[in-house]
N, C-alpha and C positions, 0 to 999 in steps of 0.2 A: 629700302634705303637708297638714297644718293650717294653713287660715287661720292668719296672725301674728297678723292681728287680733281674732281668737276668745282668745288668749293674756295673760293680765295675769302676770306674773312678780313675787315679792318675796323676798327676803334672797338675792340675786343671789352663792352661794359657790359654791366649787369641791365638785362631789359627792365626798366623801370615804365615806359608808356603808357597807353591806352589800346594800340594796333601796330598790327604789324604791316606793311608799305610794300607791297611789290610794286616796284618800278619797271614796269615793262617796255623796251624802248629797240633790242633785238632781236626779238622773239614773239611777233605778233598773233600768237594762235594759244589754243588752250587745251590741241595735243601735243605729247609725249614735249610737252613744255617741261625744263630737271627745276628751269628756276620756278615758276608756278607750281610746284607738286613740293615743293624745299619749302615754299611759302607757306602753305597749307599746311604741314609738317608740322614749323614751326609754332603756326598758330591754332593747332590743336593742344601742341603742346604745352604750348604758354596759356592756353584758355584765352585767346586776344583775338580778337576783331582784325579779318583781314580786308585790306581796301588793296586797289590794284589801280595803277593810275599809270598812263602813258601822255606825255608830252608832246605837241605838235608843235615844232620847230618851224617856222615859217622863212626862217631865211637859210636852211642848210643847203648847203655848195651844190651850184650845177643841177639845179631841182627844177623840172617844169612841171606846170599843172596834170598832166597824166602821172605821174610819180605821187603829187599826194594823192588824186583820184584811185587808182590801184591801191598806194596804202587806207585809204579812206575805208575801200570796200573790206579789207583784211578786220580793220578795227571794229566793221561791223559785226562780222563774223563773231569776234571775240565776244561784243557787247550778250550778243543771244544767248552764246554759252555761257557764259560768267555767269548771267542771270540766273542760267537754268539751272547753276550751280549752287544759288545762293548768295553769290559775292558780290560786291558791289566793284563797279569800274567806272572810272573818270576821267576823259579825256580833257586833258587839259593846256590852253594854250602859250606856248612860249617856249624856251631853250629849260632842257633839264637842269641846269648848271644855275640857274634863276630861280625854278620852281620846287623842285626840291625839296631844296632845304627851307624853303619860307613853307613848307606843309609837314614836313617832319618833326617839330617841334615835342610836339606827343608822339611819336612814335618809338617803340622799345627796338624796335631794329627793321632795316629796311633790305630789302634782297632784291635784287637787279642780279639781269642777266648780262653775259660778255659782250664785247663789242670789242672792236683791233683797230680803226680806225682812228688818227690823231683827235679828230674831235671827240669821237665815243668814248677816248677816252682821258680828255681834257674835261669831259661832263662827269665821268666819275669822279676822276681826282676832287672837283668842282666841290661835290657832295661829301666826299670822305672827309677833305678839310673843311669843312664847314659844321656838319651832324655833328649831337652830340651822343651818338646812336649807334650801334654793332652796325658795319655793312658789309653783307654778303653777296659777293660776284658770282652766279652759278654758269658755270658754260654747258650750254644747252645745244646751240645751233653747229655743231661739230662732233664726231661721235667720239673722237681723242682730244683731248683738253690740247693747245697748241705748246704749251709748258709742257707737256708730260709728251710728244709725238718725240718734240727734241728739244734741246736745251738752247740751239744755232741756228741760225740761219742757213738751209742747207741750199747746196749747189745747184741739186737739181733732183729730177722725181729718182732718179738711179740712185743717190745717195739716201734720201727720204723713205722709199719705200720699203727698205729691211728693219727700219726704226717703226713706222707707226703700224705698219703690218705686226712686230713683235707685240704691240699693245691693243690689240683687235679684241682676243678675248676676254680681255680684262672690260671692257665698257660695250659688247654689242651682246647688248641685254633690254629685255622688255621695261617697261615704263608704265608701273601701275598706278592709275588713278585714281586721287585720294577726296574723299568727300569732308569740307567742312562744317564741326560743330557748331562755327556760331556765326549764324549768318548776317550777312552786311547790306544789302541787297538795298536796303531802307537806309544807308547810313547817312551822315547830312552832308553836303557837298563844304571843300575846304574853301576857307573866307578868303579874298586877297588874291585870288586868282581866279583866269579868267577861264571859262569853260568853250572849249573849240563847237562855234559852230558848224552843226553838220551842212548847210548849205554851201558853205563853202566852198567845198569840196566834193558836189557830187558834180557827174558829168553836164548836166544841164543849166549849172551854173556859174562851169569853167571857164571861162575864157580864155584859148590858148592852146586846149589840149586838141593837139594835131592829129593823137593818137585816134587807130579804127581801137574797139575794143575787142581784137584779136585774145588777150588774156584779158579775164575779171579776175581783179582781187580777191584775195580771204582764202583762209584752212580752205573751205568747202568746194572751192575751184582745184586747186592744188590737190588735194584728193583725187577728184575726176579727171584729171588730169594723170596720176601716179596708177591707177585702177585702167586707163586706159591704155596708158604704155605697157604694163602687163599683162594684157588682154589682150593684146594686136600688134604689137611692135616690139617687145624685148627679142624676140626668138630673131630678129633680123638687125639687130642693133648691131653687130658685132663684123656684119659681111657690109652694111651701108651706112654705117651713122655718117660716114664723111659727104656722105651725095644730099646734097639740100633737096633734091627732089623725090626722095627717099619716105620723105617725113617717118625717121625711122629714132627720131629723140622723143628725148622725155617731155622737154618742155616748161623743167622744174625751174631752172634757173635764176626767172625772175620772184616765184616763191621762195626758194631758197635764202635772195637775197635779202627779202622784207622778212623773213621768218616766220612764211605765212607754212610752212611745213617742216618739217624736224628730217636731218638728215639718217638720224639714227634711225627715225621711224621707214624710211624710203628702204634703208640698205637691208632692213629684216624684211621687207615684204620681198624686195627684188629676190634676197637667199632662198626666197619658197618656190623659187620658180627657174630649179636648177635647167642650164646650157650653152647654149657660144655664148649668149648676149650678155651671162650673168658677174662674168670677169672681167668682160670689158666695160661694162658703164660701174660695176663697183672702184675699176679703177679710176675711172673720171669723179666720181663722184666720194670715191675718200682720199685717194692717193695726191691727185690734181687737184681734188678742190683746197684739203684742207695742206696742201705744200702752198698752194696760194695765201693761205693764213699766214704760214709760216714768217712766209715774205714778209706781208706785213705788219708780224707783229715785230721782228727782229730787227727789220730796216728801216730807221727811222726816216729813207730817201725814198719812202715806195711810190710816193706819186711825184717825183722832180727826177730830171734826164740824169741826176748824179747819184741816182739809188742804184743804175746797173751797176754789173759787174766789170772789174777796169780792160778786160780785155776784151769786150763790146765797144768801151768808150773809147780805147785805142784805138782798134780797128776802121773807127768809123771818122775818128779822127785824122786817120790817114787819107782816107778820102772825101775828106772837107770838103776839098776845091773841086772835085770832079763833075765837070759840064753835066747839067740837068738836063735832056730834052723838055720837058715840060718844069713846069715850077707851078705853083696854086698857094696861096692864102685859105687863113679857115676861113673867110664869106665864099670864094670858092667850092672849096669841100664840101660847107654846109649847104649850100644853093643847087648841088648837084652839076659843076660846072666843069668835070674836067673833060679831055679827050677822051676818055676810058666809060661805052656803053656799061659795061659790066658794072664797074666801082660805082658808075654812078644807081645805079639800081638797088648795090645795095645797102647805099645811102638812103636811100628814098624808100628802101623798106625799114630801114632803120626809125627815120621820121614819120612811119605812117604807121607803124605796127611797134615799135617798142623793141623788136626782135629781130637778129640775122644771125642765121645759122652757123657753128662754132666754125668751120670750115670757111667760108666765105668772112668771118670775122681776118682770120689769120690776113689771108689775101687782101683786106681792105685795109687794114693796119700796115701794111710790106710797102702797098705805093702811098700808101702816106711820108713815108719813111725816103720814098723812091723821089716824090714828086715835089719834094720842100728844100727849103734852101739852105737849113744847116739840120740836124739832127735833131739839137735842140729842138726846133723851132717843131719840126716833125712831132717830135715826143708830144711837144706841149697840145698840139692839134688831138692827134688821136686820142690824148685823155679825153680833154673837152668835147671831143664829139660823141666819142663814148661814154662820157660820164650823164650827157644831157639828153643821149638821145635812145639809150639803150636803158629798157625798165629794169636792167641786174647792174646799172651804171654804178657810179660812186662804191664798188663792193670789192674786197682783194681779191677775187677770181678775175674781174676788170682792169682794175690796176696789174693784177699779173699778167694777165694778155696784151695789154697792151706793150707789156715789159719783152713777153715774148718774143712780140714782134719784131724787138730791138737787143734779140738775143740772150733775156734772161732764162735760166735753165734750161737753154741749149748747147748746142757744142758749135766749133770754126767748120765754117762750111767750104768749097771751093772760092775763092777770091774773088771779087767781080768788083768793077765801078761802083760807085757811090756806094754799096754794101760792107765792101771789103769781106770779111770772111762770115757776116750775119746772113744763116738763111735764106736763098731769095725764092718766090713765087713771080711764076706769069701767067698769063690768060689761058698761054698753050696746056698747063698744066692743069688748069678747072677744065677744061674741054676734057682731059684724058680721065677726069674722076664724074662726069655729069654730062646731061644734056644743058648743056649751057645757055644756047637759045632761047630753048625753051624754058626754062626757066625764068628767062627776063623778059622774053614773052607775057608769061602768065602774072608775073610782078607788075609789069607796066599795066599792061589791062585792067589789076585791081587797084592799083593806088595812082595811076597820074591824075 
């Protein structure tokens, strides 16, 4: 059975359809999926024909052609297994909040999985008020429902962490896979919409995509990737995850955000493999990832400079006016143009790989903050570079770092220039945790 409390239910009728609608939109995979295995569930139970259909949005915010390319591969992934399952799946192209409900018409109830984002969830609402149909929100991609971690907005991971730690046992449980009765496989494609072409989307026919393909998309990446950090790098995760040249992460992050992997499933395999590493990436990965949830689901200001905390915004306010030696524009930042070898490197791996190390993330965010001309203005850059140029972009673990940077659940640091009491990083300080050279070394040589 499904946690109840994984379950948010709306337009509570009697199923009268023909099938039941999983809407899969974030949770791209077909393991330890709560909402795919609720679908199947329910459509054994009802004896109804399950179809599964995910929507390809073509114009969501701060997306470039590597973003749908990595989702692209994920979708394939699914397509194989879905099949192998029985069930039919349909990618289909346009904004959920569109397509939907022009295919739900016959459907006795439709299940979709969570999402916290404004628009994620301006596309529900979209659906709920429109269907004339039960729909069921399953939260899947968190291993604590973000309603049941805390009721608030919390301050920070100190305050956070005695709450969702207390609700551990209650949801880190297996996820049996459930095979369906009546299968769809054959079922006839919905009329009136448009079906996503796959060439669109593969590498060969992108136009744009900057990216090396350092991560491929889909479950089946994400896997060898979780099998490998268990196999070579957990037992050192805990003495080096901060040293980028370490290579001592997972490397989940951008599966995580497309929900090409299930966090629940990560944290039971990581538990089998008791030692130093085992406490510290569980706490990155439920404490810190899903406090980032938090954030976003409680602060309706998570991605604008007035969602911090007021005494970040004070602080920082105080030191408005303080003399910048440098100053940069996002054509700047993005061009890789400032005086800072380092920053710019790991810009430039950002642009070429999708990826920079959470470490060197902090650091690139700080002289963003350091190098711009009001805070604001600051803020607004580091989203958009981070939203467009990092594959876990546009995801509350993003939105919250970049928040970090600007003091969200942290504490007043010593006082300084244009910081005031937020956190500060400098160069001197990556030289004391890494080989720093070397490292931008080995970056420049692979991607200029």
């Amino acid at each position: 059975m499904i946690h109840a409390e994984r379950i948010t239910s709306f337009n509570n009728q009697e199923p009268k359809g023909s099938y039941i609608l999983y809407w899969m939109q974030s949770a791209v995979r077909t393991r330890y999926n709560h909402a795919l295995e609720y679908a199947i569930e329910k459509s054994n139970e009802l004896k109804k024909t399950l179809i599964v259909v995910f929507c390809l949005a073509h114009s969501y915010p701060d997306t470039v052609p590597a973003h749908y390319r990595f989702l692209w591969e994920g979708l394939q992934d699914v397509n194989r297994s879905l099949t192998g399952r029985g069930i039919g799946f349909q990618i289909l192209s346009g904004s959920p909040g569109d397509i939907i409900p022009r295919i739900a018409d016959d459907a006795c109830m439709i299940v979709t999985d969570q999402g916290w984002t404004q628009l994620q969830r301006e596309w529900r609402q979209q659906v709920i008020d429109t269907v004339h149909c039960k729909v069921a929100v399953v939260e899947t991609n968190l291993i604590v429902p973000v309603h049941v971690a805390s009721p608030k907005e919390e301050w920070s991971a100190g305050t956070f962490r005695p709450k969702i730690t207390r609700q551990l046992s209650t949801f880190l449980h297996t996820l049996t896979p459930r095979n369906v009765q009546v299968e769809s496989t054959d079922y006839p494609l919905f009329t009136g919409v448009r079906v996503a072409a796959e060439y669109q989307f593969t590498p060969e026919s992108t136009t744009g995509d900057t990216f090396s393909h350092f991560l491929p998309g889909g479950e089946t990446a994400a896997e060898h990737y979780l099998s490998a950090f268990l196999s070579g790098t957990i037992d050192r995760y805990e003495a080096t995850h901060h040293d980028p040249t370490a290579r001592a992460t997972s490397y989940l992050s951008s599966y995580l955000h497309f929900g090409h992997i299930s966090p629940l499933a990560i944290a039971l395999r990581v538990m089998e493999h008791p030692g130093p590493g085992t406490n510290a990436f569980l706490e990155q990965l439920i404490v810190r990832r899903e406090l980032s949830h938090n954030f976003v689901w409680y602060n309706a200001r998570y991605d604008h400079y007035e969602g911090l905390p007021e005494w970040t915004r004070k602080t920082l306010e105080k030191h408005r006016t303080d003399p910048r030696e440098y100053s940069y524009t996002l054509e700047d930042f993005e061009k890789c143009r400032t005086h800072d070898t380092a920053w710019n490197t790991m810009q430039l791996s950002m642009i070429r790989t999708g990826y920079l190390h959470g470490y060197l993330r902090m650091y690139w965010g700080k002289k963003i903050l350091e190098w711009t001309e009001s805070p604001e203005e600051g803020y607004r850059i580091a989203l958009s570079l981070n939203n467009r140029y990092e594959l876990d972009g546009r995801d509350p673990n993003g939105f919250c770092g970049v928040a970090w940077c600007f003091g969200k659940h942290d504490r007043p640091w010593k006082e300084r220039p244009i910081f005031g009491t937020i956190r500060y990083m400098n160069e001197a300080g990556l030289r004391r945790k890494f080989r720093l050279d070397g490292w931008i070394d080995r970056t420049l040589e692979l991607y200029s």
